[in-house]
N, CA, C and O atoms as CSV, one atom per row, in Angstrom:
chain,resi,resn,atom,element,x,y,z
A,1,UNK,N,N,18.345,-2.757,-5.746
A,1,UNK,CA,C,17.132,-3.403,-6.215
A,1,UNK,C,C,17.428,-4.887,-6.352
A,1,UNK,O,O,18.244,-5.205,-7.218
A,2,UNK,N,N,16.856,-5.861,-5.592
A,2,UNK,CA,C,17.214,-7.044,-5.329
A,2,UNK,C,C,15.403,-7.504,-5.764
A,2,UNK,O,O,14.531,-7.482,-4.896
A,3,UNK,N,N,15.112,-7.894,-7.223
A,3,UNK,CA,C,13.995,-8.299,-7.663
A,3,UNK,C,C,14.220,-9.690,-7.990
A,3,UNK,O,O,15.314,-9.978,-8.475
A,4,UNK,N,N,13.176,-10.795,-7.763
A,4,UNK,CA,C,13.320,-12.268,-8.230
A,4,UNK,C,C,12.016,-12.711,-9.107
A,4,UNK,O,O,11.137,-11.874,-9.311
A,5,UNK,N,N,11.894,-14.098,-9.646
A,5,UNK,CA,C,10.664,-14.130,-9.817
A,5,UNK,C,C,9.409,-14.200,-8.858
A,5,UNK,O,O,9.820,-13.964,-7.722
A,6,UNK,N,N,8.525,-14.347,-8.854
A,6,UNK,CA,C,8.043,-15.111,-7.853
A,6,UNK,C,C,7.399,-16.377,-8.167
A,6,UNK,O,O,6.945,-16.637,-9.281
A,7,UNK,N,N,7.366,-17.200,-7.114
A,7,UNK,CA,C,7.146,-18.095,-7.313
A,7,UNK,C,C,6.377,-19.226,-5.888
A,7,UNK,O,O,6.264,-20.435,-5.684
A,8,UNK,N,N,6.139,-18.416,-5.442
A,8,UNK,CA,C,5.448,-18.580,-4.425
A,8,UNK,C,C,4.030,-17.721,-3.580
A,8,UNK,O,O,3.534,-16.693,-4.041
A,9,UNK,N,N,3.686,-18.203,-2.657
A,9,UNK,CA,C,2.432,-17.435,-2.256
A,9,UNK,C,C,3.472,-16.141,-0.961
A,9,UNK,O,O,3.059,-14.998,-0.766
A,10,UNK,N,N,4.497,-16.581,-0.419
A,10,UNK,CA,C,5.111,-15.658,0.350
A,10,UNK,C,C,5.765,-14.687,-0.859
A,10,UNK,O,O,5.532,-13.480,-0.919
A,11,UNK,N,N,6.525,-15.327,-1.703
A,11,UNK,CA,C,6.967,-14.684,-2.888
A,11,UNK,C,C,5.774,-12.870,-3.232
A,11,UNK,O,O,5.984,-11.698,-2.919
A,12,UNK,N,N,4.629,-13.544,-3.969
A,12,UNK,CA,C,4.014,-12.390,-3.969
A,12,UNK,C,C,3.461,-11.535,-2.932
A,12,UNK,O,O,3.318,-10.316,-3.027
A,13,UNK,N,N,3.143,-12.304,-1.876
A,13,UNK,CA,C,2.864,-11.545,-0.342
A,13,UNK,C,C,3.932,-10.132,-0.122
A,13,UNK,O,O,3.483,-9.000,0.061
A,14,UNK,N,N,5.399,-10.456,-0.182
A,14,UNK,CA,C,6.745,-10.022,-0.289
A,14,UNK,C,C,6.553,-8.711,-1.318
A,14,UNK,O,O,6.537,-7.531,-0.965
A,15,UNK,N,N,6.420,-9.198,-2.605
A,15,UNK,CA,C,6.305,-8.339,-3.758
A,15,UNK,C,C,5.074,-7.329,-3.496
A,15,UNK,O,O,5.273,-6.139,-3.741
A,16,UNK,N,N,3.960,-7.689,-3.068
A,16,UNK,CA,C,2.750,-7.021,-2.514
A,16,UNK,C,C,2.971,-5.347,-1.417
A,16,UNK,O,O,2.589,-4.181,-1.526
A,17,UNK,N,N,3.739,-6.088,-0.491
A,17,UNK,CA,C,4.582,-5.819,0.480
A,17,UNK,C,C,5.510,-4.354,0.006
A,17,UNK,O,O,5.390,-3.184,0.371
A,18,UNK,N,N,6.373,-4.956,-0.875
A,18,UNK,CA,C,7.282,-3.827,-1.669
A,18,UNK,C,C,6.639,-2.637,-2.263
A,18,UNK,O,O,6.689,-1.456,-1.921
A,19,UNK,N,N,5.878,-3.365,-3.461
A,19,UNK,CA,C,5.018,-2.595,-4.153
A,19,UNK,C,C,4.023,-1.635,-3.297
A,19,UNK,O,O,4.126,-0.527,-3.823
A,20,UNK,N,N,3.233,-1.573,-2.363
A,20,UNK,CA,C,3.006,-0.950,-1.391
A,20,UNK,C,C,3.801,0.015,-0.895
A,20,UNK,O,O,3.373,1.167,-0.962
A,21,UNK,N,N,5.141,-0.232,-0.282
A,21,UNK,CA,C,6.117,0.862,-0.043
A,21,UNK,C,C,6.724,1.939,-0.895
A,21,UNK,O,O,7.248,2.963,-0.455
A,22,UNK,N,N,6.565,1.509,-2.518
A,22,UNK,CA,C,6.843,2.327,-3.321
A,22,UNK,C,C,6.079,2.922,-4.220
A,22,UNK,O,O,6.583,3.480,-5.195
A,23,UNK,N,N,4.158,2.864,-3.917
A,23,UNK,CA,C,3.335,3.520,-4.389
A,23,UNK,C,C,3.523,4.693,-4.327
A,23,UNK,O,O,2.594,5.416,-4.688
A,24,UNK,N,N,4.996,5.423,-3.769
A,24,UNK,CA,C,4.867,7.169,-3.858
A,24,UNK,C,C,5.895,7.323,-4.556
A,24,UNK,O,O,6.387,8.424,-4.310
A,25,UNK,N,N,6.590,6.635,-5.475
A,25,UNK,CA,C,8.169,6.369,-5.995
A,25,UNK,C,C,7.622,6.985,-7.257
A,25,UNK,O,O,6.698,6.519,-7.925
A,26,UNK,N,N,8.418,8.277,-7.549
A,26,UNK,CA,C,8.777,8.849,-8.823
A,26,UNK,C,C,8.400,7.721,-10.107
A,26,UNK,O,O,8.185,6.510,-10.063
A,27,UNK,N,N,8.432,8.932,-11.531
A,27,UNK,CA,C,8.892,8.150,-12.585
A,27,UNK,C,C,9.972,8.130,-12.757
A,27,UNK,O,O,10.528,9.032,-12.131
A,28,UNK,N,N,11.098,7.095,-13.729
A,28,UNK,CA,C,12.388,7.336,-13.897
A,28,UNK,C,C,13.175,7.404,-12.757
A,28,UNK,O,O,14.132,8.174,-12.685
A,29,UNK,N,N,12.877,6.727,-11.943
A,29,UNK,CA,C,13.796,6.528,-10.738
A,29,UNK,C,C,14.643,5.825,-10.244
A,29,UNK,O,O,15.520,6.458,-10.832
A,30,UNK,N,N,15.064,5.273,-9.836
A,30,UNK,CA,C,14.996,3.517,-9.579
A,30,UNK,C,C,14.084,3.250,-8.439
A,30,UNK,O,O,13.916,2.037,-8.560
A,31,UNK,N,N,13.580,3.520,-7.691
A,31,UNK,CA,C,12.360,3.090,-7.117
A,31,UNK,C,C,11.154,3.138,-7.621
A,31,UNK,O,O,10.147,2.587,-7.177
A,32,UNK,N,N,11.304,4.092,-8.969
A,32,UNK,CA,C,10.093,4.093,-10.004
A,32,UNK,C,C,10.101,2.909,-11.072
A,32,UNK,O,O,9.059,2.428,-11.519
A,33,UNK,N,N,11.342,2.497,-11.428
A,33,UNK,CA,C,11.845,1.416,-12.375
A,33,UNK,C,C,11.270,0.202,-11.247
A,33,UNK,O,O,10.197,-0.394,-11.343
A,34,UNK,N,N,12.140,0.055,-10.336
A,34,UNK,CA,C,11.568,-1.100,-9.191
A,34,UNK,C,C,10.085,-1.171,-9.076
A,34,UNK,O,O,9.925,-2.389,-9.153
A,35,UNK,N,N,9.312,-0.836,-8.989
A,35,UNK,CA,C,7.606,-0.503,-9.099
A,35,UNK,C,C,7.418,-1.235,-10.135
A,35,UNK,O,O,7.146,-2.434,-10.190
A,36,UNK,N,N,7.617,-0.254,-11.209
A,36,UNK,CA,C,7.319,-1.262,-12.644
A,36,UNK,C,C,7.260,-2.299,-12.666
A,36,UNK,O,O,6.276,-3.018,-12.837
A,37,UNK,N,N,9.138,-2.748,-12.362
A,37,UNK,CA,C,8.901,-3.958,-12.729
A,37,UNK,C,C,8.612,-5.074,-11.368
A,37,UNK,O,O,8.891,-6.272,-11.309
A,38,UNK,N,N,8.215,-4.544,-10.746
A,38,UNK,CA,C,7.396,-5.667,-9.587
A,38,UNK,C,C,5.877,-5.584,-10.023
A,38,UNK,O,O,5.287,-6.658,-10.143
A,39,UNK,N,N,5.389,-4.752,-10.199
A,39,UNK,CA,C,4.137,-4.833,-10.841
A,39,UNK,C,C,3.519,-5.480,-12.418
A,39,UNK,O,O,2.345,-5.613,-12.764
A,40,UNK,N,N,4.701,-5.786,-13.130
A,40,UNK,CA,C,4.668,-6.343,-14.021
A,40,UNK,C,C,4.653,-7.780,-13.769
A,40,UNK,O,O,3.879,-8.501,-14.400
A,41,UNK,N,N,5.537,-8.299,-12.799
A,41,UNK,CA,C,5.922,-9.608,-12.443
A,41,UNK,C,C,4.098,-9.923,-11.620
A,41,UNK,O,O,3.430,-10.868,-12.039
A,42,UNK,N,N,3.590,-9.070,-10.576
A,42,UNK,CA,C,2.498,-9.347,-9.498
A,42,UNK,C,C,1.496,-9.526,-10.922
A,42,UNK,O,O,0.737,-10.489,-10.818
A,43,UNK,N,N,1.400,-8.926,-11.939
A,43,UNK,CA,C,0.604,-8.831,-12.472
A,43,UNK,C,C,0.415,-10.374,-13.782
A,43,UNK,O,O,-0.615,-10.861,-14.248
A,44,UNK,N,N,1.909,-10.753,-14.023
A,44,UNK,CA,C,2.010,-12.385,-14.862
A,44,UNK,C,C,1.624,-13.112,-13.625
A,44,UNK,O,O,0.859,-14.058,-13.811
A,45,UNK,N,N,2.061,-12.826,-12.165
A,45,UNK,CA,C,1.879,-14.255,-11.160
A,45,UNK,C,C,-0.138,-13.995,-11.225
A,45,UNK,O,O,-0.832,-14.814,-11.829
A,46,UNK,N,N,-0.400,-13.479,-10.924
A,46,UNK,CA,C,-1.949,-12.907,-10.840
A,46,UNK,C,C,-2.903,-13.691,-12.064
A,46,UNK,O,O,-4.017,-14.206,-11.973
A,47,UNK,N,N,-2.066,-13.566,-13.118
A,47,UNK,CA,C,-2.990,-14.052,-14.541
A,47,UNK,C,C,-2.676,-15.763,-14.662
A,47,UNK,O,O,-3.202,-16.376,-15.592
A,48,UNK,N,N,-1.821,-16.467,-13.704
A,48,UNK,CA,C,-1.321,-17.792,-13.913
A,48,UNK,C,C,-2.171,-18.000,-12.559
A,48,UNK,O,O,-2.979,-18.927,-12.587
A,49,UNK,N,N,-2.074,-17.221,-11.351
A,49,UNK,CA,C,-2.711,-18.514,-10.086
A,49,UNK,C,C,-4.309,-17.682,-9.749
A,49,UNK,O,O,-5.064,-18.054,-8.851
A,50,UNK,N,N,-4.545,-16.707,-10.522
A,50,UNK,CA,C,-6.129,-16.247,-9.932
A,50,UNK,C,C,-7.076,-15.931,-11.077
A,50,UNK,O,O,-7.642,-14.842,-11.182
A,51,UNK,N,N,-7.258,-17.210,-12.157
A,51,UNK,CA,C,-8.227,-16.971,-13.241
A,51,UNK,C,C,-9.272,-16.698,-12.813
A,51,UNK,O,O,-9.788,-17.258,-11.845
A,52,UNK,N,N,-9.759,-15.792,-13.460
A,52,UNK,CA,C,-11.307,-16.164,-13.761
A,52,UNK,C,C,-12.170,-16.503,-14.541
A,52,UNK,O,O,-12.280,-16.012,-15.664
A,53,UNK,N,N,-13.014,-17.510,-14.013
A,53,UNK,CA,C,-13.474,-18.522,-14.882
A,53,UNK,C,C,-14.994,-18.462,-15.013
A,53,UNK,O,O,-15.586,-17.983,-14.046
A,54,UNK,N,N,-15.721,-18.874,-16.059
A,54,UNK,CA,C,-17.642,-18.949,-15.846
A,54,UNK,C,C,-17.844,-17.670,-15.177
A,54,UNK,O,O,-18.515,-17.647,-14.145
A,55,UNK,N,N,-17.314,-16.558,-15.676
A,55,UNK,CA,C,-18.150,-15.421,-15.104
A,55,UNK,C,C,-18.768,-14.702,-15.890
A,55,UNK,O,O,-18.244,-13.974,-16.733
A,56,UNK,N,N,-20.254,-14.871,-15.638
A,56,UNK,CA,C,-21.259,-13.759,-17.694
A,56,UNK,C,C,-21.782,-12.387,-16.262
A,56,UNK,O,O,-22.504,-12.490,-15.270
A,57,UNK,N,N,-21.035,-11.298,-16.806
A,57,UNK,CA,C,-21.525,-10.189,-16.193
A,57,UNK,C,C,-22.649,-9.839,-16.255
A,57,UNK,O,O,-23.026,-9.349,-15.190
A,58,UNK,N,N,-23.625,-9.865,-17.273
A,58,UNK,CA,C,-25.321,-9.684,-17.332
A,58,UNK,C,C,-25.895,-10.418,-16.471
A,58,UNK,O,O,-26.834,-9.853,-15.910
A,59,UNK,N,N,-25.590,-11.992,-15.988
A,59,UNK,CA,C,-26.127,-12.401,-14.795
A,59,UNK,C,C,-25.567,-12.297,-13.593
A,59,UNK,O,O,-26.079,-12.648,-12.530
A,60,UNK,N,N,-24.402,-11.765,-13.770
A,60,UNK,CA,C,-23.882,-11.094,-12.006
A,60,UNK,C,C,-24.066,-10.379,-11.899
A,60,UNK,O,O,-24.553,-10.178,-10.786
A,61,UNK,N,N,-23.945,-9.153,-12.802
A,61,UNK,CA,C,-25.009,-7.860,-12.285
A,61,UNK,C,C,-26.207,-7.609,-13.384
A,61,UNK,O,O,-26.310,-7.832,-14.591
A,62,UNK,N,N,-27.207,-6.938,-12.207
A,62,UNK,CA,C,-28.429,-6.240,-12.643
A,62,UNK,C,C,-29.263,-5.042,-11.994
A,62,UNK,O,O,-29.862,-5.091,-10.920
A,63,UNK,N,N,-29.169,-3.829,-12.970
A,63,UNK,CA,C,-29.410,-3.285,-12.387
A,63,UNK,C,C,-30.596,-2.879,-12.535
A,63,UNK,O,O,-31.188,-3.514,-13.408
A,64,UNK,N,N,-31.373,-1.849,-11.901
A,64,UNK,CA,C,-32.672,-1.223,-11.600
A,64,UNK,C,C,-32.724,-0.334,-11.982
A,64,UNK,O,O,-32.121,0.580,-11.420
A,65,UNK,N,N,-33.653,-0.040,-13.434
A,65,UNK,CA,C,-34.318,0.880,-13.730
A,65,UNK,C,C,-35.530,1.699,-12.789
A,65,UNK,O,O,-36.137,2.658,-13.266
């Protein structure tokens, strides 16, 4: 298990990449541990480079009675 931060847009592409290959990885594994913690990391890079901002859900959605 060769995990880094990321810190780049190839960085998470990479991690994306991984995480994908080990969506069938046990719990308690080490390919289940590896998951985790790449998904923990995709998930801090995610909350720092893809805010979301000015979004009021009652005026983005509406639905029809």
């Amino acid at each position: 298990m060769n995990i880094f931060p990321i810190r780049t847009d190839a960085d998470y592409e990479a991690a994306l990449a991984r995480i994908d290959s080990l969506m069938d990885a046990e719990l308690d594994t080490p390919e289940g541990d590896e998951l985790d913690i790449l998904t923990t990391l995709v998930e801090s890079y995610e909350a720092k480079h893809f805010v979301l901002t000015g979004c009021d859900p009652v005026k983005t959605i509406r639905f029809r009675i």
